[in-house]
PLY file of the C-alpha trace (Angstrom):
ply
format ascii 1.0
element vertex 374
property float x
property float y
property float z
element edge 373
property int vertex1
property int vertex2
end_header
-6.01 -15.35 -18.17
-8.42 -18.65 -19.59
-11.07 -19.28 -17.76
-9.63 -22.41 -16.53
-7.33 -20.32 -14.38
-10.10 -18.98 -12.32
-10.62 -22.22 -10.27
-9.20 -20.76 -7.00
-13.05 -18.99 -7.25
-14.25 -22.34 -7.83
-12.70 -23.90 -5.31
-13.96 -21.21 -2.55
-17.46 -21.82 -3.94
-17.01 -25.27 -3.16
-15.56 -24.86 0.17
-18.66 -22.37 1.29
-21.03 -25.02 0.55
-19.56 -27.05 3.32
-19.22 -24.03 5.69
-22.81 -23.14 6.21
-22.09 -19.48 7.98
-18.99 -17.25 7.35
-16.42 -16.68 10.34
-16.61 -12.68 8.95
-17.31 -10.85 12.44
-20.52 -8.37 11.89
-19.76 -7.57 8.62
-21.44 -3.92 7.24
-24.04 -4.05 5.18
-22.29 -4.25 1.69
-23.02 -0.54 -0.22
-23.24 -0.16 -3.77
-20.94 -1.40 -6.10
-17.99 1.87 -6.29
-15.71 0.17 -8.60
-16.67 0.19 -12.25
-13.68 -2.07 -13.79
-13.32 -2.68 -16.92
-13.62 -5.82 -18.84
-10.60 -7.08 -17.66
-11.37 -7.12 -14.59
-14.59 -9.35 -14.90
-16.04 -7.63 -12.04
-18.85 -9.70 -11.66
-17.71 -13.05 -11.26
-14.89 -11.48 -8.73
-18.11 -10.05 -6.23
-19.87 -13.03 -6.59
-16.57 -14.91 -4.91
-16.39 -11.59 -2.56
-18.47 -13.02 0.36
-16.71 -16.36 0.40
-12.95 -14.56 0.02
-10.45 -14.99 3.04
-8.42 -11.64 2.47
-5.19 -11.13 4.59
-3.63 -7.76 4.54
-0.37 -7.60 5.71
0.34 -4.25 7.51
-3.01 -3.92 7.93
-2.71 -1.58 10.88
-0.81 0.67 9.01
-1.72 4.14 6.86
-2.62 2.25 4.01
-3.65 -0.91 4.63
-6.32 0.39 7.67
-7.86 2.31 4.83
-7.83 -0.73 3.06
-9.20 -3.23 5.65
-11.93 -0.28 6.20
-12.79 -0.38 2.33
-12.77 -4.33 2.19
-15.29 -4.17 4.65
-17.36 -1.46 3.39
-17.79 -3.82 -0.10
-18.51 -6.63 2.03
-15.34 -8.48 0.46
-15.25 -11.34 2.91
-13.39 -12.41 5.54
-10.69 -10.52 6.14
-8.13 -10.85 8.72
-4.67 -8.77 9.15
-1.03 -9.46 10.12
0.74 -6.19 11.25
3.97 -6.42 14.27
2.68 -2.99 15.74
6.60 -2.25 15.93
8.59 0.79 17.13
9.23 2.55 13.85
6.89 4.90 14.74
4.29 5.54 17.71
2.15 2.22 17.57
-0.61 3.99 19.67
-1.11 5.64 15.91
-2.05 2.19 14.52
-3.98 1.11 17.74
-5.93 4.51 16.73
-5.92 3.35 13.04
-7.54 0.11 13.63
-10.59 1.28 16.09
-13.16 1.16 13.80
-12.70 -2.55 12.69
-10.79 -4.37 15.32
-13.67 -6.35 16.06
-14.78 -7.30 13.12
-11.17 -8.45 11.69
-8.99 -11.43 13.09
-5.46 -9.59 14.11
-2.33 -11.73 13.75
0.38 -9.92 15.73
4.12 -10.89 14.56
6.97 -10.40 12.48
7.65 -11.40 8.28
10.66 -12.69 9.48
9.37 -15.40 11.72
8.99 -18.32 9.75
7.32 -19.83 12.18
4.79 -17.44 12.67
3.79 -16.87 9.42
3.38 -20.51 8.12
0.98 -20.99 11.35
-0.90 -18.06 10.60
-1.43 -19.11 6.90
-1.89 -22.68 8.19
-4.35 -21.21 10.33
-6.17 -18.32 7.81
-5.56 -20.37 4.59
-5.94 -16.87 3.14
-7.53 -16.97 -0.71
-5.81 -13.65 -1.49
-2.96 -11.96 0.42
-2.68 -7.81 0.08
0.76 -7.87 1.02
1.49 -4.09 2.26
3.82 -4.59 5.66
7.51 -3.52 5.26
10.26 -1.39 6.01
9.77 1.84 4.35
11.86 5.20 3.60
14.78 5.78 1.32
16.94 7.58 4.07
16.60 5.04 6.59
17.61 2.37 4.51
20.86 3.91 3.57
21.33 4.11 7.29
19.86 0.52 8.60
20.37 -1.59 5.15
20.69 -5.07 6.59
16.66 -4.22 8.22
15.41 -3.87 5.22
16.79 -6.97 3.19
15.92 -8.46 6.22
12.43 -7.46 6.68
11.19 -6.92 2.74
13.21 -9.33 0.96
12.85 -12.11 4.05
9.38 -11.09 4.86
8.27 -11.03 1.34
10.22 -14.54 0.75
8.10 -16.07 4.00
4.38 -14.97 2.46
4.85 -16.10 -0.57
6.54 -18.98 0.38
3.57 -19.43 2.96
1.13 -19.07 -0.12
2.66 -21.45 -2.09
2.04 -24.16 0.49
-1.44 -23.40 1.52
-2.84 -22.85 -1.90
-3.07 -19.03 -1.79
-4.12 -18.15 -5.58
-3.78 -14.02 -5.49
-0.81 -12.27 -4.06
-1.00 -8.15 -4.44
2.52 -6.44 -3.46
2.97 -3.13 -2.51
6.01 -1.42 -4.54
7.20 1.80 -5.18
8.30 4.39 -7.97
11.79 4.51 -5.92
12.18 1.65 -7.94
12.87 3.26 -11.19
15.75 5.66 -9.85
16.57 8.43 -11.62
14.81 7.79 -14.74
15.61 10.08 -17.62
12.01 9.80 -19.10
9.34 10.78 -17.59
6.19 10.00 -17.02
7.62 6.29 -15.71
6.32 3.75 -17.35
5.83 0.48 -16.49
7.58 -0.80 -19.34
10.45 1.55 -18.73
13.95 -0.38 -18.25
15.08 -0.34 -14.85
18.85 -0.74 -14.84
19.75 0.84 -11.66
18.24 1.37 -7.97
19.77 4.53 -6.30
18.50 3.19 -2.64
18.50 0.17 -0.33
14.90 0.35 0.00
14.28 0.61 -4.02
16.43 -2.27 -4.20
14.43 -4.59 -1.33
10.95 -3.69 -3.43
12.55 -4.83 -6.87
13.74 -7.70 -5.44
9.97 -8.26 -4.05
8.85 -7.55 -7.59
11.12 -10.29 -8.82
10.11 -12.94 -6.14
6.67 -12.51 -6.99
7.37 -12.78 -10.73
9.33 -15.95 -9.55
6.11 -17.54 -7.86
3.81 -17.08 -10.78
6.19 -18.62 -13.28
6.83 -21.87 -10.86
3.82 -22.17 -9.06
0.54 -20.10 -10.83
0.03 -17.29 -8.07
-1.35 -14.47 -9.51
0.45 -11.86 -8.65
0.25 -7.79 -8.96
2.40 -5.62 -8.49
1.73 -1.68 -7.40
4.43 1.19 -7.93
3.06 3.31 -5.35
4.20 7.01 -5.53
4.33 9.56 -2.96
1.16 8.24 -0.99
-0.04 10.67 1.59
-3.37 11.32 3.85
-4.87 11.05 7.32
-2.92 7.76 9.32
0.43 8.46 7.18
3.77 7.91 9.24
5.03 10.91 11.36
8.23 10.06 9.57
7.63 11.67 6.14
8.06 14.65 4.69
4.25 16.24 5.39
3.73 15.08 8.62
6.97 16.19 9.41
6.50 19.74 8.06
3.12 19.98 9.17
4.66 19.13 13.14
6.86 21.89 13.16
5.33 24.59 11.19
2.61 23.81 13.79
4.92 24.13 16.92
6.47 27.11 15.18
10.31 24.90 14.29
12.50 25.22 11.45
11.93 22.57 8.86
14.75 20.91 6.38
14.52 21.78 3.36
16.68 19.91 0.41
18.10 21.43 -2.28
16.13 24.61 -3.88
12.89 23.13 -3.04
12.68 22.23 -6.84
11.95 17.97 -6.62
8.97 17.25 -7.19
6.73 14.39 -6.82
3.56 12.47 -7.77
1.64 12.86 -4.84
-1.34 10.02 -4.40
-3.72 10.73 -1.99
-4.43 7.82 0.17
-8.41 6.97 -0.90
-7.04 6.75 -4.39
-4.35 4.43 -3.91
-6.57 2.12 -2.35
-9.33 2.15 -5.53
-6.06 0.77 -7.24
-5.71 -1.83 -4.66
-9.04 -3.06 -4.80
-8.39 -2.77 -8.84
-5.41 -5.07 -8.58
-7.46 -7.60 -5.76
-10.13 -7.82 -8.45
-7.57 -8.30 -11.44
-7.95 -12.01 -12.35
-7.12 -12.05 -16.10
-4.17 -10.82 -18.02
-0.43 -11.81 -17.03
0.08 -14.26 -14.16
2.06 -11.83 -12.59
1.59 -7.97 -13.38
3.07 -3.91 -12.70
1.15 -1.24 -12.98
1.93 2.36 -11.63
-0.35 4.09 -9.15
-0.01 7.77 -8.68
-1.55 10.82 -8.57
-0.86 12.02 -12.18
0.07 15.47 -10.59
3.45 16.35 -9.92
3.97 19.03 -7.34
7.56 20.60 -6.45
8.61 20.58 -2.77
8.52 24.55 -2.57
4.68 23.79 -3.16
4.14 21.29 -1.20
5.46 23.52 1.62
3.03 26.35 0.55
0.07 23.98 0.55
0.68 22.70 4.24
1.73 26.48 5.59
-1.99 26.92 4.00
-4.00 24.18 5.74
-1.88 24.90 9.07
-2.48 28.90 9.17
1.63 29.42 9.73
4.62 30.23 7.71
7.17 27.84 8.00
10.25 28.58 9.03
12.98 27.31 6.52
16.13 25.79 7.51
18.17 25.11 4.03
20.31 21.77 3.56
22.25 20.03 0.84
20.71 17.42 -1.28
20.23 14.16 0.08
21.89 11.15 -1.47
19.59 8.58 -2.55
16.52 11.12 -3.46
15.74 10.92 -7.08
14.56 14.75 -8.40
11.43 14.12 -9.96
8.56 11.50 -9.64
5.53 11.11 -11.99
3.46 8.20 -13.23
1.85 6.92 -16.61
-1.10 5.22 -15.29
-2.30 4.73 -18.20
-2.65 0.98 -18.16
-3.65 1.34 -14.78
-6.70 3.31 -16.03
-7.27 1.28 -18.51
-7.34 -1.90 -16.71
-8.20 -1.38 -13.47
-10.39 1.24 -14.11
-7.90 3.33 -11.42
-8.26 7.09 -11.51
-7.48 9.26 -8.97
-9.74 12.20 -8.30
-7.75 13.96 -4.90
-5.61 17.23 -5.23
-3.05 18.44 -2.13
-5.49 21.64 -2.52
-7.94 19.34 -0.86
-5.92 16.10 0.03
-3.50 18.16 2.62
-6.40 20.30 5.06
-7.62 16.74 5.14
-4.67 15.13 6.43
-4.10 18.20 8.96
-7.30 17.38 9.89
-6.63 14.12 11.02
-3.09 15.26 12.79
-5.26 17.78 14.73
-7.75 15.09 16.08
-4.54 12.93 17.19
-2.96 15.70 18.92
-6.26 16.22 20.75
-6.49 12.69 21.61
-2.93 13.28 23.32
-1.37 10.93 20.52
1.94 11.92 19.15
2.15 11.89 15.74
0 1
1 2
2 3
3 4
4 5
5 6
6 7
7 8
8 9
9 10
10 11
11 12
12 13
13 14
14 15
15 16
16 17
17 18
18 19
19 20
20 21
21 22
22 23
23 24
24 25
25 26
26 27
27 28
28 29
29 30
30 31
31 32
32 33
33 34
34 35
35 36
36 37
37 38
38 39
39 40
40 41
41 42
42 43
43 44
44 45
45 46
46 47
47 48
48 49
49 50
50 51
51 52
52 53
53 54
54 55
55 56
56 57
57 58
58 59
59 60
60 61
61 62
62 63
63 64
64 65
65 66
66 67
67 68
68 69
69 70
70 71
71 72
72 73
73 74
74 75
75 76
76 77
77 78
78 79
79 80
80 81
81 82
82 83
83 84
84 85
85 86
86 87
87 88
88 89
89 90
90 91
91 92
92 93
93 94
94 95
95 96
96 97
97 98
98 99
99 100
100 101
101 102
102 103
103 104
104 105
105 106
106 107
107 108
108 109
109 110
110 111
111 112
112 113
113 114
114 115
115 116
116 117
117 118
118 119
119 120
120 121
121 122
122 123
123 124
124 125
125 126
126 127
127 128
128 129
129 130
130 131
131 132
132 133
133 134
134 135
135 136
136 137
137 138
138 139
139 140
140 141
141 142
142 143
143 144
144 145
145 146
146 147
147 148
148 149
149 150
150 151
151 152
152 153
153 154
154 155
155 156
156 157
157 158
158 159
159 160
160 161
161 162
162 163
163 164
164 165
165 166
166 167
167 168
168 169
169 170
170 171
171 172
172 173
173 174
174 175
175 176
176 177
177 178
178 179
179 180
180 181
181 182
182 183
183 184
184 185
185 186
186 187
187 188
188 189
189 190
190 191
191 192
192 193
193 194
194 195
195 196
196 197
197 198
198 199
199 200
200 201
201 202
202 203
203 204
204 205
205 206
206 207
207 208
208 209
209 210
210 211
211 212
212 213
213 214
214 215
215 216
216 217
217 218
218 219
219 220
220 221
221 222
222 223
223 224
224 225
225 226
226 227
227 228
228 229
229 230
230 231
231 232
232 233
233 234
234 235
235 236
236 237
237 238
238 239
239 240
240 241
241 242
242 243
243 244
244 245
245 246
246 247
247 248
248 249
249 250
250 251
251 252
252 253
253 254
254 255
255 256
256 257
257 258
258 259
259 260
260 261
261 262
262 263
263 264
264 265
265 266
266 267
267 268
268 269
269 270
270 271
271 272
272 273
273 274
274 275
275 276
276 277
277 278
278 279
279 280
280 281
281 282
282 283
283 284
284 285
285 286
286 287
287 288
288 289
289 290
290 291
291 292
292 293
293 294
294 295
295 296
296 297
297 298
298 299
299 300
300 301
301 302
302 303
303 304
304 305
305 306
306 307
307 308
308 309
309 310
310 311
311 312
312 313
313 314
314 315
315 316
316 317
317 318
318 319
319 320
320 321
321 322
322 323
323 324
324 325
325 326
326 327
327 328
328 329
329 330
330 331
331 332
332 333
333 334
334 335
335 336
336 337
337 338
338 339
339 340
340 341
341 342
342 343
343 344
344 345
345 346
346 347
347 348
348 349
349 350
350 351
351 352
352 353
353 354
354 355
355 356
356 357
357 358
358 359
359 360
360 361
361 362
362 363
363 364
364 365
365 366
366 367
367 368
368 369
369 370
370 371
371 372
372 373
């Protein structure tokens, strides 16, 4: 991107010479600088802006985006402030767990995407400089089951923030996708450049349409916009409703878990910490394309019948196996290329399940001693 498209740093600048003190609540004491970025990510005129940066982070209560509000703070990014509806999906007093650490030094915006109304007052309110948009419906099975939700809530919800953004002059929009998005793609690892001609889900469909919007903003109205193919994302705060935490509950209360199929899909599993350098990456990303994909994952593809083996490790239990039919929907394999995101954002994931799992059963053993289902 010219430098001429890096006025919305300008323009904060600007605007923090007027504001004499930040309305950042006790921020940490910035550490040392943990992201070495490449060139194209011009890291140091982005952490000069850093301290001056309204960041909202959608979902921000959430398994990834509390890790993320937790790292923003930690690299004393700015102001940050999070929108998340604390909904029913799944226990909320996991995410009222999730946020402890930083609720008081974070504004929280309680509501819906789909309330219009809500969201243009918030942004109204927050005039946010960057938006980490990571709130949605989630799951492939679910969606097959509750499709009009999830149109509703990522295709709607999406449509609202960046519709929000356009009016209030939000200049960086980073959108949380998915590698269900390339179905069942014949070549593997997925690339980014890969054609995508057909979505096997309801919920792959919702995050290419998000994909699309977003591409839609930056051609018509200059948000710079990034897009992340998130695959298989696990680690401490995930939701109870997927596949590890799932196993992990049972084999720990001594029930038969489902298992699809042979136990021969696999997946790239991305451990949480990782996915969030990536996020950061993309936040920091101010040149190249207007609007941008890049794949994160864990660049190690592990087959459900290890997967299983990994958790009965960490738990200390076999589990007990109750065989099922393949699920329609599921594609059979998952990997990434992140190539470019290497190369660009300088992303590159460093956490195996050999250590990644025992640390998420960690953190499902504190909640269970805290008396919180999860």
């Amino acid at each position: 991107m010219p430098e001429g498209n890096h006025s919305w740093i300008n323009d904060t600048k600007q605007a923090a010479k007027a504001a004499p003190t930040a309305s950042f609540h006790n921020p940490p004491q910035k550490v040392a600088n943990s992201l070495n970025h490449t060139q194209h990510a011009r890291p140091s005129a982005f952490r000069r802006s850093q301290a001056l940066m309204k960041i909202l982070v959608t979902g921000g209560a959430g398994f990834i985006g509390s890790h993320t509000v937790e790292r923003l703070l930690r690299e004393g990014a700015g102001d940050v402030c999070i929108l998340d509806s604390f909904n029913d999906y799944y226990n909320p007093e996991i995410k009222r767990a999730n946020i402890r650490s930083f609720k008081d030094q974070v504004a929280i915006h309680e509501g819906d995407l789909t309330d219009k109304a809500f969201i243009d007052a918030l942004f109204e309110k927050e005039k946010p400089d960057a938006v980490i948009h990571l709130a949605g419906r989630a799951g492939v099975r679910p969606s097959i089951e509750q499709p009009e939700l999830y149109i509703d809530v990522n295709i709607k919800g999406t449509f609202n923030l960046l519709e929000a953004a356009r009016r209030t002059g939000t200049k960086h929009f980073v959108f949380a996708s998915s590698s269900s998005v390339y179905g069942v793609n014949k070549k593997v690892p997925f690339c980014e450049t890969d054609p995508i001609l057909q979505t096997i889900s309801p919920y792959a469909m919702t995050k290419m349409a998000g994909e699309q919007m977003c591409s839609n903003y930056s051609h018509l109205y200059g948000i710079k916009t990034v897009c992340l193919r998130f695959f298989t994302v696990y680690g401490p705060r995930q939701r109870p409703d997927l596949a590890i935490s799932k196993f992990t509950r049972r084999i720990q209360d001594g029930q038969p878990i489902d298992k699809y199929g042979a136990g021969h899909t696999a997946r790239d599993y991305t451990f949480v910490t990782d996915i969030v350098d990536g996020i950061l990456g993309a936040l920091n990303y101010s040149d190249g394309p207007i609007c941008d994909i890049f794949n994160l994952g864990g660049s190690q593809t592990v087959t459900l019948n290890d997967m299983i083996a990994t958790i009965e490790k960490a738990v200390g239990k076999e589990a007990i196996i109750n065989a099922m039919p393949e699920q329609p929907g599921d594609v059979p394999l998952t990997s990434a290329d992140v190539e470019k995101a290497t190369r660009i954002l300088n992303f590159r994931p460093t956490t195996h399940t050999d250590e990644g799992i025992p640390r998420f059963v960690e953190w499902f053993n504190q909640m269970r001693a805290e008396g919180i289902a999860c």
